[in-house]
C-alpha positions in Angstrom: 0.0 0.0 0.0 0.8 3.5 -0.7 1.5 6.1 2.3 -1.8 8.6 2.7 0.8 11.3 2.5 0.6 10.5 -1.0 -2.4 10.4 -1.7 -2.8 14.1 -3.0 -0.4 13.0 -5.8 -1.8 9.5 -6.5 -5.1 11.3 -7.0 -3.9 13.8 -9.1 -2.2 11.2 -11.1 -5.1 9.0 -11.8 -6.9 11.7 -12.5 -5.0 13.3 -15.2 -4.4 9.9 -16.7 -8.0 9.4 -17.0 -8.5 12.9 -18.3 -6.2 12.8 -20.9 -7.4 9.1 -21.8 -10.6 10.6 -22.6 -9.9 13.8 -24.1 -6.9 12.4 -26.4 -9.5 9.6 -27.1 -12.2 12.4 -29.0 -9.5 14.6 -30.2 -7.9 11.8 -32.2 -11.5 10.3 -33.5 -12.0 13.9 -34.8 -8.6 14.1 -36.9 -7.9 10.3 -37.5 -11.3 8.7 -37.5 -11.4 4.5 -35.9 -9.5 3.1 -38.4 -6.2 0.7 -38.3 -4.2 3.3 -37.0 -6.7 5.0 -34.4 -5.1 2.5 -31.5 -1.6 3.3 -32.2 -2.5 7.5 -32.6 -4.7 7.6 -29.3 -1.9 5.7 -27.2 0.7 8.3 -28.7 -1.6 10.9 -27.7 -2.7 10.3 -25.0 1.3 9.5 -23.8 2.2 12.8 -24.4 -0.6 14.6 -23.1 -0.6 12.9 -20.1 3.2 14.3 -19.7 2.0 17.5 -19.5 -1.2 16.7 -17.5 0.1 15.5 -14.6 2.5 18.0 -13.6 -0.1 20.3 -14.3 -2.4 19.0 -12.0 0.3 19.1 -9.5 0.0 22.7 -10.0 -3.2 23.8 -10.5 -5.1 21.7 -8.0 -4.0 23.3 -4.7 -5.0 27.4 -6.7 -8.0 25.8 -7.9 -8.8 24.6 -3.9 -8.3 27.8 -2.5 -10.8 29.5 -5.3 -13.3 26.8 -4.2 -12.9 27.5 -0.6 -13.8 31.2 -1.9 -16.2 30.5 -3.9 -18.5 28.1 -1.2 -20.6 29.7 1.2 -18.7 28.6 4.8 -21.0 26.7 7.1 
């Protein structure tokens, strides 16, 4: 099992992988179509948008946190 101090990270990860899954996914039916190469384009894809994904998460999760916490009414 995975330390909980790493979870923030380990959700982050996940998450931009499944992100960039997705989005890669409709991005590369648009241009390529599902043909012999769709398979081999989406995995490139989504590879290399999941390099920049995760270390954006990283980033942006903890700014877009704090414009949550100002944005919700406290209790």
């Amino acid at each position: 099992m995975i330390p909980r101090k790493f979870a923030p990270a380990l959700f982050g990860f996940v998450l931009s992988g499944l992100m960039s899954l997705l989005v890669s996914g409709i991005a590369t039916i648009r241009i390529v179509g599902i043909d012999a190469s769709f398979v081999a384009s989406w995995a490139g894809a989504w590879l290399s948008a999941w390099a920049v994904a995760f270390p954006a998460v990283l980033v942006v999760a903890p700014l877009s946190r704090r414009l949550v916490e100002r944005l919700v009414a406290s209790e």
